[in-house]
C-alpha positions in Angstrom: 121.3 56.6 -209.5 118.0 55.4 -210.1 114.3 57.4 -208.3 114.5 54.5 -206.0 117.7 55.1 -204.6 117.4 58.6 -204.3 114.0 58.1 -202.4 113.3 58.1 -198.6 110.4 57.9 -197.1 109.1 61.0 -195.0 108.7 60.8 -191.4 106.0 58.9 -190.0 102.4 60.6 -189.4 99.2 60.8 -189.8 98.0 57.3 -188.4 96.4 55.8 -185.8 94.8 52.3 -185.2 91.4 51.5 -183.9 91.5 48.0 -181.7 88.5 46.1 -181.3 89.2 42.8 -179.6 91.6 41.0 -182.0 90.2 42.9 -185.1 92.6 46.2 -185.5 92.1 49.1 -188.5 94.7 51.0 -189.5 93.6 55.2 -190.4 96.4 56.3 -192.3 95.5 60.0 -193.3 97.5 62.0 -196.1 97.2 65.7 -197.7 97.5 65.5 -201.3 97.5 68.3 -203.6 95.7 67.0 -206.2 91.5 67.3 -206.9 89.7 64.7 -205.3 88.8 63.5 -208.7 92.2 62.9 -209.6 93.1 60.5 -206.8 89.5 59.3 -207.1 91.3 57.9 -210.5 94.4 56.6 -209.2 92.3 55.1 -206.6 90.1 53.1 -209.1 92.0 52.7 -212.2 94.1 49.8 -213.0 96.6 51.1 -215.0 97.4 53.9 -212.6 97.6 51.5 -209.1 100.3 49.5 -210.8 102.0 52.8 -210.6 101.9 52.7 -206.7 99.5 50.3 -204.9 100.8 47.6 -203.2 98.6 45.3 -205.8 96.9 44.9 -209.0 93.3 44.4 -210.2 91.8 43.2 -213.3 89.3 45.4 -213.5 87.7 48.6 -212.5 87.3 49.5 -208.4 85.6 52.7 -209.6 82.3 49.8 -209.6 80.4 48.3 -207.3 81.1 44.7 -208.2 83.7 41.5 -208.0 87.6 42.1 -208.8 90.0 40.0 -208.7 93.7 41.7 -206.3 96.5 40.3 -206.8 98.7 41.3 -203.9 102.7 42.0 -204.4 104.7 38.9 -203.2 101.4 36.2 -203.3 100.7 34.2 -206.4 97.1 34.1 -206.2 94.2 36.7 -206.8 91.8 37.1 -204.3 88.0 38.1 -205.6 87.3 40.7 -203.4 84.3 42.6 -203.5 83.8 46.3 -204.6 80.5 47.6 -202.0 80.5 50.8 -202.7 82.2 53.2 -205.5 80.9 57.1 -204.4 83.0 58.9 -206.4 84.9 61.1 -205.8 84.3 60.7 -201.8 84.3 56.8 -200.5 85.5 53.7 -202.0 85.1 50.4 -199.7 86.0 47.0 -200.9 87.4 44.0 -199.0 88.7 44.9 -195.9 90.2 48.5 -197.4 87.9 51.7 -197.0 89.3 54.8 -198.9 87.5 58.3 -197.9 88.3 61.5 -200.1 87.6 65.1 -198.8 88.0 68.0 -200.9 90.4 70.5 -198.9 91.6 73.5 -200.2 93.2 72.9 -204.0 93.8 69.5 -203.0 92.2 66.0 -200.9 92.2 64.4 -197.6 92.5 61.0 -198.4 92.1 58.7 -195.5 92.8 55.0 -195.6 91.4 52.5 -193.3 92.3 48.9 -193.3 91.9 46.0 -191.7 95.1 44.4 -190.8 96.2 41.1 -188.3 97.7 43.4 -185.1 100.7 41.5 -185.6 101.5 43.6 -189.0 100.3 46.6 -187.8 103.9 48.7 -188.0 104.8 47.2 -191.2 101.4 47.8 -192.8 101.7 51.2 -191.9 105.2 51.9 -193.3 103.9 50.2 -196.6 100.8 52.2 -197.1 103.7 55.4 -195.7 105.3 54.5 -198.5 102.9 53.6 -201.2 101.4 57.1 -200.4 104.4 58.5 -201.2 104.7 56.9 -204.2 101.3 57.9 -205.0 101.9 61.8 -204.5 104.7 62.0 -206.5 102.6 59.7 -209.5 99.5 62.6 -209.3 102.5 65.3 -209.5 103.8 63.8 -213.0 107.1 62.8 -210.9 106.6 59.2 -211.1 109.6 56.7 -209.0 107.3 53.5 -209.8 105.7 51.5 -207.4 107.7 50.4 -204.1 105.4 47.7 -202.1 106.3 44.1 -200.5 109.4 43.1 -200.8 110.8 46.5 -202.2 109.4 48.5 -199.7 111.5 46.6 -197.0 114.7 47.4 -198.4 114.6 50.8 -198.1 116.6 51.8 -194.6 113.5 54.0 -194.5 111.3 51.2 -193.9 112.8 50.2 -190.7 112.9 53.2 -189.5 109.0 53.9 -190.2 108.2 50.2 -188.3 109.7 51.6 -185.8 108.3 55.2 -185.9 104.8 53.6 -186.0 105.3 50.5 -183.8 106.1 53.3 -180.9 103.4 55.1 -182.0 100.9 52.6 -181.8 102.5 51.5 -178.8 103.3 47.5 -180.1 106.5 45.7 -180.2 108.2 45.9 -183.7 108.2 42.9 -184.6 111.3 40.6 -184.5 111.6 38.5 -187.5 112.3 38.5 -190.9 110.5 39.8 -194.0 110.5 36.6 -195.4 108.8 35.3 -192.3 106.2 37.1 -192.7 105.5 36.3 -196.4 105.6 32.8 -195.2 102.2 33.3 -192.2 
């Protein structure tokens, strides 16, 4: 049995969405037990988001500065912009804000992110789940990244659209993942 199949995701929490109009944000807010320098690192460094983010970069995000995503499941980079690189306390680049707050032995790391309200469940469960992958990297029990495609899968992933579609109080959406790759 592999650390994928042996993975579920934990229950969904610690999000909300702000609406303004057509523009949503998704605030996904997690308690990891790790110094905010040490996420502040798997935050920024390329070698350690292929270990969990839902996307890779050719460079730094620990900058202020151009970098080229590359999103799981599209062919193309984007050049997104890095505007500011606090560290250890705020990254912003693109439509992605990350804020880290020192919190006992460990961080508050909050995530907010821009996302079309039609993809507001699903982007939740992936972050869910790419936040799980990211707590058990910092802990030295690494399961390898689990985004796009992967992510929905897992039984758990459903379940989490779901959990957070209620939550947010939106329809889950009705079609297929594949669907969705295609809009």
């Amino acid at each position: 049995m592999t650390d994928h199949e042996q993975y579920a995701p934990s229950p969904a929490s610690g999000a909300q969405v702000r609406k303004d109009g057509d523009k949503w944000t998704l605030i996904l807010v997690r308690q990891l037990r790790h110094s905010p320098e040490k996420v502040w690192e798997a935050l920024t460094d390329p070698a350690q988001l292929r270990e969990w983010a839902p996307f890779v970069v050719d460079g730094s995000l620990g900058t202020v500065g151009a970098v080229n995503i590359t999103w799981v499941g599209r062919p193309q980079p984007l050049e997104t912009r890095v505007t500011r690189a606090d560290a250890p306390r705020l990254l912003e680049y693109g439509d992605i804000r990350w804020e880290l707050e020192a919190m006992g032995g460990g961080t508050r790391l909050t995530l907010w992110h821009s996302i079309d309200r039609r993809f507001i469940s699903w982007g939740a469960a992936g972050w869910h789940i790419c936040f799980d992958v990211l707590d058990r990297f910092l802990a030295d029990d690494p399961i390898g990244r689990i985004a796009g495609a992967d992510a929905m899968k897992f039984n758990g992933w459903q379940r989490l659209v779901g959990e957070y579609a209620k939550q947010f109080g939106v329809e889950t959406p009705g079609w297929s993942p594949q669907a969705a790759q295609k809009s």
